[in-house]
Jmol script that loads the backbone (N, CA, C; Angstrom):
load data "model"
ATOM      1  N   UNK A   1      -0.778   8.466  18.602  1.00  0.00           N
ATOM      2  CA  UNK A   1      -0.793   8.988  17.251  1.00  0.00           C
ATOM      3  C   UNK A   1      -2.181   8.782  16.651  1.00  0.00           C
ATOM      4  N   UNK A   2      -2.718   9.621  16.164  1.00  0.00           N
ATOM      5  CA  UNK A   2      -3.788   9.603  15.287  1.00  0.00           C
ATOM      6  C   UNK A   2      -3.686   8.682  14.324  1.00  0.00           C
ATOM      7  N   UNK A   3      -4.599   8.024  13.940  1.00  0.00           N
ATOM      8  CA  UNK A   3      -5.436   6.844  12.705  1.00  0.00           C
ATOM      9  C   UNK A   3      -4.546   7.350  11.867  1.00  0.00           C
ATOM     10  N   UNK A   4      -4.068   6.679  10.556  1.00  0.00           N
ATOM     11  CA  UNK A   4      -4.152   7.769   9.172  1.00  0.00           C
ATOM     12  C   UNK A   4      -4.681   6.510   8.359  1.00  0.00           C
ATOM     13  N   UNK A   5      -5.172   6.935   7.259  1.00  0.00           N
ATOM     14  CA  UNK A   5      -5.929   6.363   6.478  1.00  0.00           C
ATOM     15  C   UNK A   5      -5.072   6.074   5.253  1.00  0.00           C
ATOM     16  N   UNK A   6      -4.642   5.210   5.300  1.00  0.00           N
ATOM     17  CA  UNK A   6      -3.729   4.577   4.217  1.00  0.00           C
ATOM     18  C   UNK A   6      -4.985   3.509   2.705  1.00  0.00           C
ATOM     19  N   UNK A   7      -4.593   4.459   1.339  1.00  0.00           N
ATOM     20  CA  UNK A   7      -5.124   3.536   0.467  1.00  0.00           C
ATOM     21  C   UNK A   7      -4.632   2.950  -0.418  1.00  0.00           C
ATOM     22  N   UNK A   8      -4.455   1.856  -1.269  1.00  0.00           N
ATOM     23  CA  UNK A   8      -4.032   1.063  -1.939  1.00  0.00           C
ATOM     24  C   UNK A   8      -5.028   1.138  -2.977  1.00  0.00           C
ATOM     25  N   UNK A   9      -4.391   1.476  -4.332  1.00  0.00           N
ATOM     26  CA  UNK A   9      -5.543   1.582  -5.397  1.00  0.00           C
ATOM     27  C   UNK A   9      -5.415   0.380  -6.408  1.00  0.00           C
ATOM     28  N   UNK A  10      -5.931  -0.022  -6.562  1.00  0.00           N
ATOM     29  CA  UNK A  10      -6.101  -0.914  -7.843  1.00  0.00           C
ATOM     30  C   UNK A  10      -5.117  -1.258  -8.617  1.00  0.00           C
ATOM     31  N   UNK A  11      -4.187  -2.248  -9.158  1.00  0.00           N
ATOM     32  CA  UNK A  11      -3.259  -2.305  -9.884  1.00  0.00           C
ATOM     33  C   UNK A  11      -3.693  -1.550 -11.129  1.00  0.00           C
ATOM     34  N   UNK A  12      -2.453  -0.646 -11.969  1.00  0.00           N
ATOM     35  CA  UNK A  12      -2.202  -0.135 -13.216  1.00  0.00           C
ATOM     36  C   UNK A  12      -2.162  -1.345 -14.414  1.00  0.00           C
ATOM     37  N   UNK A  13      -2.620  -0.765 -15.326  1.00  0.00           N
ATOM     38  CA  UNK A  13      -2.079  -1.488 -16.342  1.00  0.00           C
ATOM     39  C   UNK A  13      -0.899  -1.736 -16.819  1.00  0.00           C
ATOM     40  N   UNK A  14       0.176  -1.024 -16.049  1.00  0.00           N
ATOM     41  CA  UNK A  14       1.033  -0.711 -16.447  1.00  0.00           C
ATOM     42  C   UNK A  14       2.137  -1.185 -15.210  1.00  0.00           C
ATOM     43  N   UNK A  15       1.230  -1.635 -14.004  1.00  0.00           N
ATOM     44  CA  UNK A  15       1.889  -2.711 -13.126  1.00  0.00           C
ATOM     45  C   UNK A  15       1.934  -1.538 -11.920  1.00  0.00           C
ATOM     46  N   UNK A  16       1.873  -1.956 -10.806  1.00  0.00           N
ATOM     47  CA  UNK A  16       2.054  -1.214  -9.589  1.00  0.00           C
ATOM     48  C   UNK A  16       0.758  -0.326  -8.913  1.00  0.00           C
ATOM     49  N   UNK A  17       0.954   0.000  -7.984  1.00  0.00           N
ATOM     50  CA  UNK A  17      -0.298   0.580  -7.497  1.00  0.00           C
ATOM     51  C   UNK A  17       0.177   1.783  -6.243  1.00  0.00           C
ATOM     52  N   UNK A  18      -0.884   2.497  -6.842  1.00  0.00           N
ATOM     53  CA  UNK A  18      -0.911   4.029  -6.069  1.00  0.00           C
ATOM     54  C   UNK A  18      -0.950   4.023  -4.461  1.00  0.00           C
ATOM     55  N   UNK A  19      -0.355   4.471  -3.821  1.00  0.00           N
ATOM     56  CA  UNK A  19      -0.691   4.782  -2.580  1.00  0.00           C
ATOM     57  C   UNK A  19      -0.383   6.301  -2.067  1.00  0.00           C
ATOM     58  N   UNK A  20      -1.562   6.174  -1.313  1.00  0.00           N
ATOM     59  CA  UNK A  20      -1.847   7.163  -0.336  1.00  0.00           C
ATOM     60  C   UNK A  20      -2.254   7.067   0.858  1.00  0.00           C
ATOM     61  N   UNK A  21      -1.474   7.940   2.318  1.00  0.00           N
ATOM     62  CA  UNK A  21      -1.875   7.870   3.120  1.00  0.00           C
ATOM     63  C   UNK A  21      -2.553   9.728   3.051  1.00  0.00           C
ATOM     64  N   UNK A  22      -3.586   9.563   3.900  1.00  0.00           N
ATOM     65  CA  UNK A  22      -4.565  10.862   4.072  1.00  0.00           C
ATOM     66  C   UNK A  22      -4.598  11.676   2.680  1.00  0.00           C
ATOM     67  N   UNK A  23      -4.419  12.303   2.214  1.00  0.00           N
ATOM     68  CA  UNK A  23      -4.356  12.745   0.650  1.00  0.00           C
ATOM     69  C   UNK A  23      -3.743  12.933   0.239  1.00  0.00           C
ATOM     70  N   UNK A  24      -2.257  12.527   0.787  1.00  0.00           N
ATOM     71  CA  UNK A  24      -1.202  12.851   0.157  1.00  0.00           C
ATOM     72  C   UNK A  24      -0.551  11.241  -0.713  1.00  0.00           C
ATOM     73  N   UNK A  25      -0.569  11.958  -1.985  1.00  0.00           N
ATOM     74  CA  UNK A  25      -0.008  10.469  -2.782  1.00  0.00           C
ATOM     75  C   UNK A  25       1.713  10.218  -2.560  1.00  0.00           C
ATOM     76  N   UNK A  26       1.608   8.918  -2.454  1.00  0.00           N
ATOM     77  CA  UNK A  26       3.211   8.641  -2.053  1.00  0.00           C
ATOM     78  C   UNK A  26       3.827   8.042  -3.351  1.00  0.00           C
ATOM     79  N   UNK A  27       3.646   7.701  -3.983  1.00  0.00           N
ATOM     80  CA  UNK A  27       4.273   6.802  -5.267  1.00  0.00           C
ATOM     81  C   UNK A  27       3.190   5.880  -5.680  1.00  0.00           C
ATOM     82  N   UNK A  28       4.119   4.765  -6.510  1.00  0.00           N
ATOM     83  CA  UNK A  28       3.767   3.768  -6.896  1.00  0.00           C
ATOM     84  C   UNK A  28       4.407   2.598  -6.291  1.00  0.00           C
ATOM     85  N   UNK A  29       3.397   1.703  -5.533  1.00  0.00           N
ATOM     86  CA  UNK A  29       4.108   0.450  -5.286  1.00  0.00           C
ATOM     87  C   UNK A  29       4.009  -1.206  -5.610  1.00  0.00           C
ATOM     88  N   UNK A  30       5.034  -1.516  -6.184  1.00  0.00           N
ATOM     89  CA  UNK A  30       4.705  -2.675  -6.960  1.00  0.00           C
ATOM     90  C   UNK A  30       5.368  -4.110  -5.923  1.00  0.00           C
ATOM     91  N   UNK A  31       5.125  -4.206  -4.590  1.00  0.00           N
ATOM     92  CA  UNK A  31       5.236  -5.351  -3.748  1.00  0.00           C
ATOM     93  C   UNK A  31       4.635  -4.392  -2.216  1.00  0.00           C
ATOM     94  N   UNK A  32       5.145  -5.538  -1.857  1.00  0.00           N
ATOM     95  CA  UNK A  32       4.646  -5.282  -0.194  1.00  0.00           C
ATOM     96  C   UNK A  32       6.337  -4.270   0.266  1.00  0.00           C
ATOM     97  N   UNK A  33       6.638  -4.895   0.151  1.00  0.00           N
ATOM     98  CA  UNK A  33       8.164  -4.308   0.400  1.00  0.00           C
ATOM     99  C   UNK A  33       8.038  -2.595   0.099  1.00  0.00           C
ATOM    100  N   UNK A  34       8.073  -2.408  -1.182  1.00  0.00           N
ATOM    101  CA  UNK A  34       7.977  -1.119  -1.250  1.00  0.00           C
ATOM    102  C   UNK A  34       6.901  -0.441  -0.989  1.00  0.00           C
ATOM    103  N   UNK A  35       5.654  -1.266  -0.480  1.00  0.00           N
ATOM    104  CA  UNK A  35       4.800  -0.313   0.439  1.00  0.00           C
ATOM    105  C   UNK A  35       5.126  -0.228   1.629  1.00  0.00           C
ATOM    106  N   UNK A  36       5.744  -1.012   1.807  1.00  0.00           N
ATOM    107  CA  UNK A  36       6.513  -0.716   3.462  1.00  0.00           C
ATOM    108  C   UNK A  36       7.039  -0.008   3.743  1.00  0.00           C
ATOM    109  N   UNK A  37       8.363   0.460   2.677  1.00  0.00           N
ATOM    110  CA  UNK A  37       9.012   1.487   2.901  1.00  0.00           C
ATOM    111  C   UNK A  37       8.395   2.765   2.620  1.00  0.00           C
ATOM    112  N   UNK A  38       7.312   2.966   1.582  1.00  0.00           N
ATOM    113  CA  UNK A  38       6.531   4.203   1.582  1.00  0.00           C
ATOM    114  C   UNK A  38       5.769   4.364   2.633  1.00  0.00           C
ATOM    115  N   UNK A  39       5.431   3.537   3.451  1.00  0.00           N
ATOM    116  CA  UNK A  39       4.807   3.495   5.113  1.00  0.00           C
ATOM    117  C   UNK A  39       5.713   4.359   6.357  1.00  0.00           C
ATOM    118  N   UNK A  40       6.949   3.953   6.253  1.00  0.00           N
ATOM    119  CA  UNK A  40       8.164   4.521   6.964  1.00  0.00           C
ATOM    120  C   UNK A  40       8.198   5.547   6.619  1.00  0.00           C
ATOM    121  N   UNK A  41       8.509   6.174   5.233  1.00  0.00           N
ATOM    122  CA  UNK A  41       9.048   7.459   5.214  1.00  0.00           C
ATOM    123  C   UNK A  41       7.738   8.143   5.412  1.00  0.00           C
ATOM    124  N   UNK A  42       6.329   7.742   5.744  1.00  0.00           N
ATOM    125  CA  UNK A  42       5.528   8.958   5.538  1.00  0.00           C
ATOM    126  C   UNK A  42       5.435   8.919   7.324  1.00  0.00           C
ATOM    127  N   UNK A  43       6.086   7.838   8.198  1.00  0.00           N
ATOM    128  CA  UNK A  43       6.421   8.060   9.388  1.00  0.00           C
ATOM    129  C   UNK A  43       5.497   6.563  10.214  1.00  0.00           C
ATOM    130  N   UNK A  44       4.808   5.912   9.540  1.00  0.00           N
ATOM    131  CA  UNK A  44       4.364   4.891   9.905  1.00  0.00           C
ATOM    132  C   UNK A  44       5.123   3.453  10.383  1.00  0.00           C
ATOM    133  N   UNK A  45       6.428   3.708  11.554  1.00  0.00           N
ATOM    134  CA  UNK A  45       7.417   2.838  11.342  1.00  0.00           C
ATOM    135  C   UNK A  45       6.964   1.672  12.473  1.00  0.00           C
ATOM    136  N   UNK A  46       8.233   0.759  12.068  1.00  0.00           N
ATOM    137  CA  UNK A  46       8.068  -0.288  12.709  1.00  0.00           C
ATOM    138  C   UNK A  46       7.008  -1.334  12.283  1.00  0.00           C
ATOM    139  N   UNK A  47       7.009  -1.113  11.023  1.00  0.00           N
ATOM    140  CA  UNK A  47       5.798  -2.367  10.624  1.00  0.00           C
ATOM    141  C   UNK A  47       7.034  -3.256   9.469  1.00  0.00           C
ATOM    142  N   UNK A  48       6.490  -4.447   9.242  1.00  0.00           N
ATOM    143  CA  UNK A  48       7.436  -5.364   8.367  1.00  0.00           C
ATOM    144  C   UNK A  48       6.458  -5.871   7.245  1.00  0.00           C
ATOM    145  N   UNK A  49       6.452  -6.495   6.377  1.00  0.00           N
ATOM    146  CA  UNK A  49       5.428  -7.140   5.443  1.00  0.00           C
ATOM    147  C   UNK A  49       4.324  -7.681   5.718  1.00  0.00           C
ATOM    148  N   UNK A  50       4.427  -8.399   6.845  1.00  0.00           N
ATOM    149  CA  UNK A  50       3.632  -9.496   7.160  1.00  0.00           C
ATOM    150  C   UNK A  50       2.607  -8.232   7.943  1.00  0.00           C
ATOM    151  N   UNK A  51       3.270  -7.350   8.618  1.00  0.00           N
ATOM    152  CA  UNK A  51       2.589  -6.304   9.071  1.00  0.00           C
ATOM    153  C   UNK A  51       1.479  -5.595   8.188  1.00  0.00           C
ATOM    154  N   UNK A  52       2.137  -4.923   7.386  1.00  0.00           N
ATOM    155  CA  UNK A  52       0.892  -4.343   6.138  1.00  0.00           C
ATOM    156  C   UNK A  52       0.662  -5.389   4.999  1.00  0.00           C
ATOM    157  N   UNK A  53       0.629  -6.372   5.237  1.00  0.00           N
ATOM    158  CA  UNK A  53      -0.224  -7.353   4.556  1.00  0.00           C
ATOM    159  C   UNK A  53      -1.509  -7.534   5.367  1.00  0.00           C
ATOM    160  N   UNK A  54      -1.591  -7.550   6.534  1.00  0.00           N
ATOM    161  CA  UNK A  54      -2.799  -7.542   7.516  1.00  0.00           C
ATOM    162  C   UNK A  54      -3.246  -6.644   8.470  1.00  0.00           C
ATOM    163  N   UNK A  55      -2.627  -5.431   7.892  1.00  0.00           N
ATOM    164  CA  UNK A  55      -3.320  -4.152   8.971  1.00  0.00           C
ATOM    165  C   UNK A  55      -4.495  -3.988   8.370  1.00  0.00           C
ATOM    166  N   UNK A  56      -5.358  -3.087   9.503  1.00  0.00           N
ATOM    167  CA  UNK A  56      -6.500  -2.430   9.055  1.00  0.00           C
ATOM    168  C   UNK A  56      -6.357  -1.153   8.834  1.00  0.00           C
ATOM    169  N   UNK A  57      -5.172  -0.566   8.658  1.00  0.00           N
ATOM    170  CA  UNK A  57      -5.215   0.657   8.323  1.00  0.00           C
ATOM    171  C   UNK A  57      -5.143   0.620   7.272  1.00  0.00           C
ATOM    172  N   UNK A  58      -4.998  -0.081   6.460  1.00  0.00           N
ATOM    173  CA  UNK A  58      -5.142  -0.222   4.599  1.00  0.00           C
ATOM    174  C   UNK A  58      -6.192  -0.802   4.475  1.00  0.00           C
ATOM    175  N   UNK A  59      -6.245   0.116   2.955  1.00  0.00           N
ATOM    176  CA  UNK A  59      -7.967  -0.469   2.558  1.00  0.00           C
ATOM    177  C   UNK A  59      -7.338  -0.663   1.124  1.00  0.00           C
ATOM    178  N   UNK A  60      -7.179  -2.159   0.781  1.00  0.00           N
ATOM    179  CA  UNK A  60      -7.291  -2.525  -0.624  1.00  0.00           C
ATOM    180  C   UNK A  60      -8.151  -1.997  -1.665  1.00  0.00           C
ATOM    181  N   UNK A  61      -7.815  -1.702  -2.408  1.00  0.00           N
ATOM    182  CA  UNK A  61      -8.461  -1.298  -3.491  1.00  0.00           C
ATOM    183  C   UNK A  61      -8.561  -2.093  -4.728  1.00  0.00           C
ATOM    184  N   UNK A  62      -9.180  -2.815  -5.388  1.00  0.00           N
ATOM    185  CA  UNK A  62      -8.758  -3.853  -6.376  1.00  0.00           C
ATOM    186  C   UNK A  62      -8.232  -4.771  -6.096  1.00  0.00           C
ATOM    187  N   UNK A  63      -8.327  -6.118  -5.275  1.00  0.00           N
ATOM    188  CA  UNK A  63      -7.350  -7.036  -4.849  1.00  0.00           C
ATOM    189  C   UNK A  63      -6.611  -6.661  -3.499  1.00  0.00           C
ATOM    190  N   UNK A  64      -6.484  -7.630  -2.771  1.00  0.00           N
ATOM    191  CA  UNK A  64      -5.296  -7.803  -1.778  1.00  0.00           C
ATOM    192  C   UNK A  64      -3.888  -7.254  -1.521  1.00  0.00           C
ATOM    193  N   UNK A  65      -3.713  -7.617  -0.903  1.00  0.00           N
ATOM    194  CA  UNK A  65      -2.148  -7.596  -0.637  1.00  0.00           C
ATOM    195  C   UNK A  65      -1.074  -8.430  -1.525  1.00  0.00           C
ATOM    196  N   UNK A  66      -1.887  -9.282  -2.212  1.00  0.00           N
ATOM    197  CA  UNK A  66      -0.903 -10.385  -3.008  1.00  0.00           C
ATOM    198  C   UNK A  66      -0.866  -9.683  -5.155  1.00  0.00           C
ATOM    199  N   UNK A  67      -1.813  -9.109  -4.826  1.00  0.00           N
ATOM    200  CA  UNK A  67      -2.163  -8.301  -6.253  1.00  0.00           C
ATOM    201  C   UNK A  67      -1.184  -7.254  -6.430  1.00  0.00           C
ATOM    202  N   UNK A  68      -0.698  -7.234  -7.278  1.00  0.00           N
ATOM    203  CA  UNK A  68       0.485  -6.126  -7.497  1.00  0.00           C
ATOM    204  C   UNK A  68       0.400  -5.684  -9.465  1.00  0.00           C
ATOM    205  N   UNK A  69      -0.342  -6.508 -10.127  1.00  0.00           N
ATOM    206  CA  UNK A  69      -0.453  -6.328 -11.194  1.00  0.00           C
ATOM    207  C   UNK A  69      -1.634  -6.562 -11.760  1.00  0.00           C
ATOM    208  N   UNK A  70      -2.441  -5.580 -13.332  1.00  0.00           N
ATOM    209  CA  UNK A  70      -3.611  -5.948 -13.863  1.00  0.00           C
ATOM    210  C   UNK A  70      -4.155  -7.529 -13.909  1.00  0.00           C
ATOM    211  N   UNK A  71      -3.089  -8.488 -13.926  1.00  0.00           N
ATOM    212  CA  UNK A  71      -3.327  -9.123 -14.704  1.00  0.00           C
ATOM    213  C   UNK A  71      -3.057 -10.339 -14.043  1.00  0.00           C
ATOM    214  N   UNK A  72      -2.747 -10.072 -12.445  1.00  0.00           N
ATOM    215  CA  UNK A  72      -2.884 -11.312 -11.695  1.00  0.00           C
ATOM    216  C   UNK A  72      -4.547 -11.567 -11.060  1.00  0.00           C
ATOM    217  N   UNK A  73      -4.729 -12.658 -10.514  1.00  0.00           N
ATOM    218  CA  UNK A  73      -6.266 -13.558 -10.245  1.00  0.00           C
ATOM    219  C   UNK A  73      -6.959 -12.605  -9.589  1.00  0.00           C
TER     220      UNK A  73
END
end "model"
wireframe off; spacefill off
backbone 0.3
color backbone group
């Protein structure tokens, strides 16, 4: 399977964060969990938390994997 380029944008002010794999926007996700499952349905399966907490196919945007809101460290 080809690369896809998965991004994680910056927490909202309003809590949660954008993702996209290749240019297509998938939602908003406000844990690891529900980026996981937006990982699956765009067909990226078989990964668990601990999984896209440390892939390199995500590129944080604003904070980590542990950042989920404006207004955490």
């Amino acid at each position: 399977m080809a690369e896809r380029r998965v991004i994680v944008s910056p927490p909202a002010e309003t809590g949660g964060r954008r993702v996209q794999v290749d240019s297509r926007t998938l939602g908003t996700a406000y844990s690891l969990h529900d980026l996981t499952v937006f990982l699956e349905r765009a067909g990226l399966e078989g990964l668990d938390e601990v999984d896209v907490a440390d892939s390199p196919l995500i590129e944080w945007h604003g904070g980590g994997p542990e950042v989920w809101s404006a207004s955490s460290p």
